[in-house]
C-alpha positions as CSV (number, residue, x, y, z in Angstrom):
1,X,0.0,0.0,0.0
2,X,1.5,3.5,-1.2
3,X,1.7,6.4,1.4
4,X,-1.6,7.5,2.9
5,X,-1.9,11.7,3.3
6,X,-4.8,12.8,5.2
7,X,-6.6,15.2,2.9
8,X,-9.9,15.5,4.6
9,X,-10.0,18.9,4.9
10,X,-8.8,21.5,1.8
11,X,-8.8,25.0,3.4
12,X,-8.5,27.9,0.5
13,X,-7.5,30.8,1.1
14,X,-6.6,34.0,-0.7
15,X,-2.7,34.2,-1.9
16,X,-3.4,38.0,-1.4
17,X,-4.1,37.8,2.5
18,X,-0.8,37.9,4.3
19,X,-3.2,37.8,7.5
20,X,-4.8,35.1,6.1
21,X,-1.3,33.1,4.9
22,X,-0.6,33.7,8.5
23,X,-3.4,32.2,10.3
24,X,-3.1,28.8,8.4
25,X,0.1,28.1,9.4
26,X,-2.2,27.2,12.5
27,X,-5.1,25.7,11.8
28,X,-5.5,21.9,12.1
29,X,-6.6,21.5,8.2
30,X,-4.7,18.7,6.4
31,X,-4.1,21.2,3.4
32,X,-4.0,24.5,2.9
33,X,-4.6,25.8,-0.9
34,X,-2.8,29.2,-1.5
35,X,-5.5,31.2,-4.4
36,X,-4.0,32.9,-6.9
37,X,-6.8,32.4,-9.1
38,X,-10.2,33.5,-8.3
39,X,-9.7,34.6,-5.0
40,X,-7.1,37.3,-6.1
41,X,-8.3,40.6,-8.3
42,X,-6.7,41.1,-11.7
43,X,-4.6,44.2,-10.0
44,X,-3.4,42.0,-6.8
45,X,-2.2,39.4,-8.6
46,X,1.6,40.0,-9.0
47,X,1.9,40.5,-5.3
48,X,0.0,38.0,-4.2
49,X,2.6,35.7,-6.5
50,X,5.2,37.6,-4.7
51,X,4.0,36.8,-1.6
52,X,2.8,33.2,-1.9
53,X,5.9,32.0,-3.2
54,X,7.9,33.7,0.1
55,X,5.3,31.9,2.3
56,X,5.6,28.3,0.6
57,X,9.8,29.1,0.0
58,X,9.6,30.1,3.9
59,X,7.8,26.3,5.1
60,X,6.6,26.9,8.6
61,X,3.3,25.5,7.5
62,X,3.8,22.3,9.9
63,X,2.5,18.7,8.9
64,X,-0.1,20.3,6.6
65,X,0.5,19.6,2.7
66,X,0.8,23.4,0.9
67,X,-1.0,23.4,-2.4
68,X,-1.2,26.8,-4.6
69,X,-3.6,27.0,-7.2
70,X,-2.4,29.3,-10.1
71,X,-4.0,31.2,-12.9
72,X,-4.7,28.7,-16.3
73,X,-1.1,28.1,-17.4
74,X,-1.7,29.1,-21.2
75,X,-2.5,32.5,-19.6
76,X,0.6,35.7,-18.4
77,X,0.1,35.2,-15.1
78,X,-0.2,31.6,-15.1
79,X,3.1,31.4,-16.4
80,X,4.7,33.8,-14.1
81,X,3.0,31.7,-11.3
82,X,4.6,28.5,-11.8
83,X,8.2,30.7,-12.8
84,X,7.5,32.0,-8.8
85,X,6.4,28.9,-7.5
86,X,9.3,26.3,-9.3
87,X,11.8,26.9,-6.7
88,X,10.0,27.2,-3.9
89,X,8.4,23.8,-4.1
90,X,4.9,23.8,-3.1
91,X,3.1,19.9,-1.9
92,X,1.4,20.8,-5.3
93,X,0.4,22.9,-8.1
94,X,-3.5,23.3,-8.5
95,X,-4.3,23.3,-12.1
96,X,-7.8,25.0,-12.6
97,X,-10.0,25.0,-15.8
98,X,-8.6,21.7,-16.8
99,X,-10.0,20.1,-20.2
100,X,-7.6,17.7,-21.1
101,X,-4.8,15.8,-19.7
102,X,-2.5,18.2,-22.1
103,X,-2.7,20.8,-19.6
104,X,-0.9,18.9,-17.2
105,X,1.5,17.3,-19.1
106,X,2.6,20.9,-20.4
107,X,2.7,22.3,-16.3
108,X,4.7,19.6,-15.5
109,X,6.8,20.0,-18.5
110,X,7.7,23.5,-17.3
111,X,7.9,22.9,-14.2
112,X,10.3,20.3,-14.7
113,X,12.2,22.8,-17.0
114,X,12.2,25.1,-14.5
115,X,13.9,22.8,-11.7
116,X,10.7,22.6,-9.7
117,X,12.2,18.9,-7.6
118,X,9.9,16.0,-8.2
119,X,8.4,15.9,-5.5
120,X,5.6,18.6,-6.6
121,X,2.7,17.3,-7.6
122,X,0.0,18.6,-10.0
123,X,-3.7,18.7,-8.7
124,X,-6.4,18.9,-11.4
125,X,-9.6,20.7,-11.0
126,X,-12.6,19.6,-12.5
127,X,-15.2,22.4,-12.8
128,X,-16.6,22.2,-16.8
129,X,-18.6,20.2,-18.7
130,X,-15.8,18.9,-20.8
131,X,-13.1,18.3,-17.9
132,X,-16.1,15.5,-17.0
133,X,-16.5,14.3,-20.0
134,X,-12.5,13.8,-20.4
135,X,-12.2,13.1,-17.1
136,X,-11.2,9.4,-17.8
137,X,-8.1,10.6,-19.6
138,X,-7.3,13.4,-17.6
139,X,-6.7,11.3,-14.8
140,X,-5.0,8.8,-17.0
141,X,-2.5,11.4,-16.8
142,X,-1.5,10.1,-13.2
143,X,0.6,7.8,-15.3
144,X,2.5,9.9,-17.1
145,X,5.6,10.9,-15.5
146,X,5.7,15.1,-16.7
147,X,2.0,15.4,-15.7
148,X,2.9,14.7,-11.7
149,X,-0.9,14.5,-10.7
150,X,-1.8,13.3,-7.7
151,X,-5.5,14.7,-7.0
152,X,-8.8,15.9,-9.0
153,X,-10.9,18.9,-7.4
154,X,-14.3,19.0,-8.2
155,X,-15.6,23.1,-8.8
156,X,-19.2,22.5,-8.2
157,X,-19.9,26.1,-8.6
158,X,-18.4,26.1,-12.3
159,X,-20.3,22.5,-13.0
160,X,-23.7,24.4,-11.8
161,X,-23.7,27.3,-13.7
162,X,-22.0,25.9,-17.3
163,X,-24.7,23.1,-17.2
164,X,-27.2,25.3,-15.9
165,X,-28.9,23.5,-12.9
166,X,-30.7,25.7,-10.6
167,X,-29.0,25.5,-7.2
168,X,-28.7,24.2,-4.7
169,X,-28.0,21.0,-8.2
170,X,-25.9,18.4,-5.9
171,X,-28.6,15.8,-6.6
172,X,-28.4,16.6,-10.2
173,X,-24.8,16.7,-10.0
174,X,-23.9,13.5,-8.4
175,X,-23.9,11.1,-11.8
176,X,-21.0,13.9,-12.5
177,X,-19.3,13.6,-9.1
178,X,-19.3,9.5,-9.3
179,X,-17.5,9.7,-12.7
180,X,-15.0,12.1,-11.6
181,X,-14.6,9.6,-8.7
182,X,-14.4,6.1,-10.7
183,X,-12.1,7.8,-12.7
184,X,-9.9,8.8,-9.8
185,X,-10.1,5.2,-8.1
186,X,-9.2,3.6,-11.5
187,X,-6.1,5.4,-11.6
188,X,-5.2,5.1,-7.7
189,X,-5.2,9.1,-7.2
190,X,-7.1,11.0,-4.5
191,X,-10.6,12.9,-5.4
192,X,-11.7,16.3,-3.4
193,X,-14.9,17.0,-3.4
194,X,-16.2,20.9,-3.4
195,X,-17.1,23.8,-2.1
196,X,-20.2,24.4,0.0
197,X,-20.3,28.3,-0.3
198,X,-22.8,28.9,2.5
199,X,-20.4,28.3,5.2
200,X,-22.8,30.0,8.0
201,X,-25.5,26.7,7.0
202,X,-23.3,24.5,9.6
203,X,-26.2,21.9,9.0
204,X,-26.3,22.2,5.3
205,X,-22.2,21.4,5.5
206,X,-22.5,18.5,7.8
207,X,-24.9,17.3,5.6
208,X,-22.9,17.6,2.3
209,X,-19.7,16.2,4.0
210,X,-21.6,13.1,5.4
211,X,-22.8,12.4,1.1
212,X,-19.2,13.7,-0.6
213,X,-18.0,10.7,2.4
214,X,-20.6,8.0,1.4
215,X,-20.1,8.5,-1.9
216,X,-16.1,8.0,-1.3
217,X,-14.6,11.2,-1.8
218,X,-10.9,11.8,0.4
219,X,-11.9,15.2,1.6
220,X,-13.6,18.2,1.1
221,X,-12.3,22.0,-0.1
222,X,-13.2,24.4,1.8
223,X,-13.9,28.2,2.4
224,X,-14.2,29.2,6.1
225,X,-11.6,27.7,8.8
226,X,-15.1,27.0,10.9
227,X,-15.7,24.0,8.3
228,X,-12.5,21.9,9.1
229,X,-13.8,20.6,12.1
230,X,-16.9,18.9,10.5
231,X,-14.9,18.1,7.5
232,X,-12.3,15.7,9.6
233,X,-14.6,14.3,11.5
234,X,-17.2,13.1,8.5
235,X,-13.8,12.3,6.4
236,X,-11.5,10.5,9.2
237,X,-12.4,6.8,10.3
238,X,-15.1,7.2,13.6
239,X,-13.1,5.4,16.5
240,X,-16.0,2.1,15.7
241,X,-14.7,2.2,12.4
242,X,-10.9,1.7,13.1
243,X,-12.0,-0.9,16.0
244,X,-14.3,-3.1,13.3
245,X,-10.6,-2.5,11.0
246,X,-8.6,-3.8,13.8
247,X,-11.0,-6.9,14.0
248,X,-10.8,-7.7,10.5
249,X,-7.3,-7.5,10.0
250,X,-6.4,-9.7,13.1
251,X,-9.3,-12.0,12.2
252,X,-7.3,-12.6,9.1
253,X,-3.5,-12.3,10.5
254,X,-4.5,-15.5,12.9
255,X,-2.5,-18.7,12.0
256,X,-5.5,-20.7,11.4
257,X,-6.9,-18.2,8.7
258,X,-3.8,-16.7,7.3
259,X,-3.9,-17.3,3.6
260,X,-7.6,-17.8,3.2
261,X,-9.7,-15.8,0.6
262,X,-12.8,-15.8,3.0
263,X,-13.4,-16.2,6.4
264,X,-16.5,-16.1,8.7
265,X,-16.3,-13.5,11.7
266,X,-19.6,-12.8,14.0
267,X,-21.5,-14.8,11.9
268,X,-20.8,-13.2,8.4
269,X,-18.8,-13.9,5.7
270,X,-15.9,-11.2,4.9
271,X,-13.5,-11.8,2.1
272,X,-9.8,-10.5,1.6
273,X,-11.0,-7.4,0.1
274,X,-12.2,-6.4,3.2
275,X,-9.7,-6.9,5.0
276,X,-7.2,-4.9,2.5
277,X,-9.7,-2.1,3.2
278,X,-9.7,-2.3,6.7
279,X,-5.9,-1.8,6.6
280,X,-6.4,1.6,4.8
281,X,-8.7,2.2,7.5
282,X,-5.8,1.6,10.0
283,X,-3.6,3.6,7.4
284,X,-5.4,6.2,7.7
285,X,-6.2,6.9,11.3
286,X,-2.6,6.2,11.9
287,X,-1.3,9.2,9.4
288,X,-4.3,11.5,10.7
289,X,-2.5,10.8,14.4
290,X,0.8,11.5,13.1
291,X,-0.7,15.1,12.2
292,X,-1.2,15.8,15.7
């Protein structure tokens, strides 16, 4: 099983806040997205680069992952932003207004030729009609080396108002978000689910995070630091949860079952699968601990 990174909770916030930069350092989300996109005016937007890439450069962010999302690369400042952001080394690049698994590839390509150390990652967003109907072979692109992706982003606020559903749409939306997952899954890469822009409808949000979880989503991106709490806790094993995992796995490390494809436990049946997904849940709970 490859590393497990807690992403349950996806904090943005705007590049152009030093204030802002300043509080997450703090705040117990998993990730913290850096906007330089649509959270930063036209006018802002070479200091906020200025700025961004000084904070990332700078670390102190702790055990969270540091993801900036940049303007379109095919655009001026999307270009500067990944010149800024090469050296300093970000967890990951946020791609936004992906079509096609070309955009990545040609980030990563520059990025590469600009130094940036492997160790960046690409992160996709999905938020138009196409990127869904491509979004098979844009996360293909987790297989090819210069594209780096690690993660897809759904923008539920783009997906809304290009296919014109009246809001609140997440019913309408969800044959959308199970494609974006399957296709995530299929190529072993994490999938985000998105922003709930009312963040003063605490109900609303619980209620969102509980489908995003049961549909399978990693996390959740978020707008206000008030939604991390809800978001770990609907994203992160319940303590039942890793105490059913701990069952199954020892249930099928005993010497008398060891090997077996299917084993009975309290009376039901529970196959090897299960048991390779209650070690993820152990995984899991075990990286979220490490976060502190």
């Amino acid at each position: 099983m490859s590393e497990i990174r807690p992403r349950r909770s996806v904090l943005a916030m705007p590049g152009s806040n030093a204030r802002a930069i300043e509080k997450a350092r703090g705040l117990p989300a998993d990730v913290v997205i850096l906007d330089l996109e649509d959270g930063v005016a036209p006018e802002a937007k070479a200091a906020a680069r200025e700025q961004v890439a000084a904070a990332v450069a700078g670390r102190g962010f702790g055990p969270r992952e540091v993801v900036v999302r940049i303007n379109p690369p095919d655009t001026e400042d999307g270009e500067a932003d990944l010149a800024a952001l090469a050296g300093a080394a970000p967890d990951a690049i946020l791609v936004p207004k992906v079509r096609s698994s070309d955009a990545l590839i040609a980030a990563g390509s520059r990025l590469r030729r600009l130094g940036a150390p492997p160790a960046t990652r690409i992160w996709a967003m999905i938020e138009t009609p196409m990127a869904v109907v491509n979004v098979a072979e844009i996360a293909a692109g987790a297989r090819d080396v210069d594209a780096r992706l690690s993660a897809l982003v759904v923008g539920p606020n783009d997906l809304l108002t290009a296919a014109r559903i009246r809001p609140p749409g997440r019913a309408a939306l969800t044959p959308w978000l199970m494609q974006i997952l399957a296709a995530a899954r299929a190529h072993e890469i994490d999938a985000i689910d998105g922003v709930f822009s009312d963040f003063a409808d605490a109900a609303g949000f619980e209620a969102e995070c509980a489908h995003g979880r049961d549909l399978g989503f990693d996390g959740k991106m978020l707008i206000h630091p008030s939604q991390i709490g809800p978001a770990n806790a609907a994203f992160g094993p319940s303590a039942d949860e890793v105490a059913e995992a701990r069952r199954v796995a020892g249930a099928f490390d005993a010497p008398e079952t060891r090997g077996r494809g299917v084993i009975a436990l309290d009376g039901r049946m529970v196959e090897r699968l299960h048991v390779e997904a209650a070690r993820r849940t152990l995984a899991l709970a075990e990286a979220i601990g490490r976060l502190g």
